[in-house]
C-alpha positions as CSV (number, residue, x, y, z in Angstrom):
1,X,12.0,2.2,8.9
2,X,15.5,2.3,8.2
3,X,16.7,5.9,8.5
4,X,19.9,7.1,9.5
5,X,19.3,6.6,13.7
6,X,22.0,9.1,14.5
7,X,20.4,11.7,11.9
8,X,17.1,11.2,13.9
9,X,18.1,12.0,17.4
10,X,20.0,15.1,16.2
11,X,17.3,16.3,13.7
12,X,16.0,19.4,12.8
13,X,12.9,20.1,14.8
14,X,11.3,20.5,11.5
15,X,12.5,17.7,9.6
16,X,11.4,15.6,13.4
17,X,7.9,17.5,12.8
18,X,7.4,16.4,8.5
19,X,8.6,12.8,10.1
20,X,5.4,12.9,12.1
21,X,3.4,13.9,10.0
22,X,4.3,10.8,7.5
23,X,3.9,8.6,10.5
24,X,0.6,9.9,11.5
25,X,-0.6,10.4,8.5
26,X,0.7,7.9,6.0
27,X,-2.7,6.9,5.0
28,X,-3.7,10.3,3.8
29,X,-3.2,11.5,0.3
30,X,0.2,13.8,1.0
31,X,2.3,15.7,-1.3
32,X,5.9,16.3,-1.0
33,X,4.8,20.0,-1.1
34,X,2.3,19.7,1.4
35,X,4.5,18.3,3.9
36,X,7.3,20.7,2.9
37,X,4.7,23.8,3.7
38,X,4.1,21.9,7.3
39,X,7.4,21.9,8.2
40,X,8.4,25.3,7.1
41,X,10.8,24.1,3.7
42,X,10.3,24.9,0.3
43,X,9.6,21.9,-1.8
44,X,12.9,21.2,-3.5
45,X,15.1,22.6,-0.4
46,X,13.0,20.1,2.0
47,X,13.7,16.8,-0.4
48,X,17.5,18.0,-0.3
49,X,18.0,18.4,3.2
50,X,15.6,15.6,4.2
51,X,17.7,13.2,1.6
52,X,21.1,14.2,3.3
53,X,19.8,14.3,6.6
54,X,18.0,10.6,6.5
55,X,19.6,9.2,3.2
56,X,16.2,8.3,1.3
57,X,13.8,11.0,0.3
58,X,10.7,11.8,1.8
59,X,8.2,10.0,-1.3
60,X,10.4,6.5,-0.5
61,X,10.2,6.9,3.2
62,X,6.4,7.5,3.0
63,X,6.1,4.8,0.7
64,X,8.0,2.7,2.7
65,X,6.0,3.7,5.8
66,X,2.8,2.3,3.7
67,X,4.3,-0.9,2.2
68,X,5.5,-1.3,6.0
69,X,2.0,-0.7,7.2
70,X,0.1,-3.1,4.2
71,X,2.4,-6.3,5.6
72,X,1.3,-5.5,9.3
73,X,-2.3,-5.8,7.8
74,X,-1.6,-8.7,5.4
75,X,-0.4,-10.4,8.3
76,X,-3.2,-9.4,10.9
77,X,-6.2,-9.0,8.9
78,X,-8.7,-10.6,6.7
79,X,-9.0,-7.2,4.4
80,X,-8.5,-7.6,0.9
81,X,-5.6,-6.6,-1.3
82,X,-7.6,-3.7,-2.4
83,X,-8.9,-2.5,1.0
84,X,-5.3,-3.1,2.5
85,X,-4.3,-0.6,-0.7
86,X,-6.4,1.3,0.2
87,X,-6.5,1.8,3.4
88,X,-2.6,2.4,3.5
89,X,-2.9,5.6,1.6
90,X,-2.2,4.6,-2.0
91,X,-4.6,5.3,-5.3
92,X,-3.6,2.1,-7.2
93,X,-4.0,-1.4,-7.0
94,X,-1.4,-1.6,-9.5
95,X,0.8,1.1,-8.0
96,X,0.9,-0.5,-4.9
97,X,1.3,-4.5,-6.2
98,X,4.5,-2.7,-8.3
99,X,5.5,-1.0,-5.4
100,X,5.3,-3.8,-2.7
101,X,7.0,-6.6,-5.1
102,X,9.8,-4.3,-5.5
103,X,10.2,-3.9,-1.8
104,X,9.4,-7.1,-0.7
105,X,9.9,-9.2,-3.2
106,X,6.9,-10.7,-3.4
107,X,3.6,-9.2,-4.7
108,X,0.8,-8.8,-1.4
109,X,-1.2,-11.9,-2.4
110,X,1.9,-13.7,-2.7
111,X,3.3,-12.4,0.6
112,X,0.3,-13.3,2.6
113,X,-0.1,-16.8,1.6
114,X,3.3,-17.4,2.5
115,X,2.4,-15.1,6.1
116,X,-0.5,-17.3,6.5
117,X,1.7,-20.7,5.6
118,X,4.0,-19.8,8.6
119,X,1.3,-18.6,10.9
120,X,-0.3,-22.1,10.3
121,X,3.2,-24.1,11.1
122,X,3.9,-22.0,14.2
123,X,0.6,-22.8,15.1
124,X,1.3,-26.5,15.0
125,X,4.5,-26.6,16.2
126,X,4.5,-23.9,19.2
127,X,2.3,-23.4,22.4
128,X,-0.6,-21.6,21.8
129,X,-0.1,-19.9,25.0
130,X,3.2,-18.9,23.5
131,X,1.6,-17.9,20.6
132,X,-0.6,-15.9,22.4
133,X,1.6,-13.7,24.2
134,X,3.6,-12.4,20.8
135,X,0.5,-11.8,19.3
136,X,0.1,-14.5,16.4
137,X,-3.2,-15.9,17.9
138,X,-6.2,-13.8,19.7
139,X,-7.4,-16.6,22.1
140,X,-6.3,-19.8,23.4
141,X,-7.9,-21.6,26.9
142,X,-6.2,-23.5,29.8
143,X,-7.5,-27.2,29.9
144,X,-8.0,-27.3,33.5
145,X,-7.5,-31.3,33.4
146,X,-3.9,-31.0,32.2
147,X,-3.1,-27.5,33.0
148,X,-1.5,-27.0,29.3
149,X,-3.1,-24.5,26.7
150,X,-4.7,-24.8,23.4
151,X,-5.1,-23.1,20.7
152,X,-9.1,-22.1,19.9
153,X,-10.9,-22.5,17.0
154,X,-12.9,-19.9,15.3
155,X,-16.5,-21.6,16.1
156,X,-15.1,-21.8,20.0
């Protein structure tokens, strides 16, 4: 998320308490109003001071909180675009292709082939124990004849 880091550390304690809620909660249909009630505001004095204090309002960080959380499942799931949609906390398939593109600049399907194009390069060009260890494989074995590691296939 790219917030204003000094604004966070010397945030309102209800501004720190809506933040959480977005975080926590990102994947749950929430109003501006609703999180305004939570953290004490009315609705148009909560986007003001949240939009000076962090420099984006609280609908785009939310947003970006969800596009941000659809590429970390793009990248790490087999769900489809709809479930991924879904799942993030948005209504509509169109909505959210609109919404990623312009954030992204590439629409979801588009954005995980390419993902999945990378993942298969660093697949074949690094170690799998490498890979392994930052996450970008789930398994890989030790061949115990050459002491080096290799990657495991699905059917393994």
């Amino acid at each position: 998320m790219t917030i204003k880091a000094k604004a966070v550390s010397k945030t309102h304690p209800q501004l720190r308490s809506a933040l959480t809620v977005m975080d926590t909660t990102y994947e749950q249909p929430l109003s501006v109003e609703e999180i305004a009630s939570h953290a004490g505001f009315s609705h148009f004095h909560f986007i003001r001071f949240f939009h000076r204090t962090y420099g984006i309002t609280p609908h785009q960080y939310l947003t970006r909180k969800r596009i941000q959380q659809a590429q970390r499942l793009l990248a790490t799931s087999e769900m489809s675009i709809t479930e991924i949609c879904l799942e993030v906390g948005f209504q509509s398939l169109g909505s959210f292709s609109n919404l990623y593109r312009r954030q992204t600049g590439y629409t979801p399907s588009d954005h995980r082939a390419r993902l999945q194009a990378q993942q298969k390069h660093l697949q074949q060009v690094a170690p799998a124990c490498f890979l392994f260890m930052h996450g970008a494989i789930e398994q890989f074995s030790i061949s115990k004849s050459s002491k080096t590691c290799a990657t495991l296939s699905p059917n393994e």
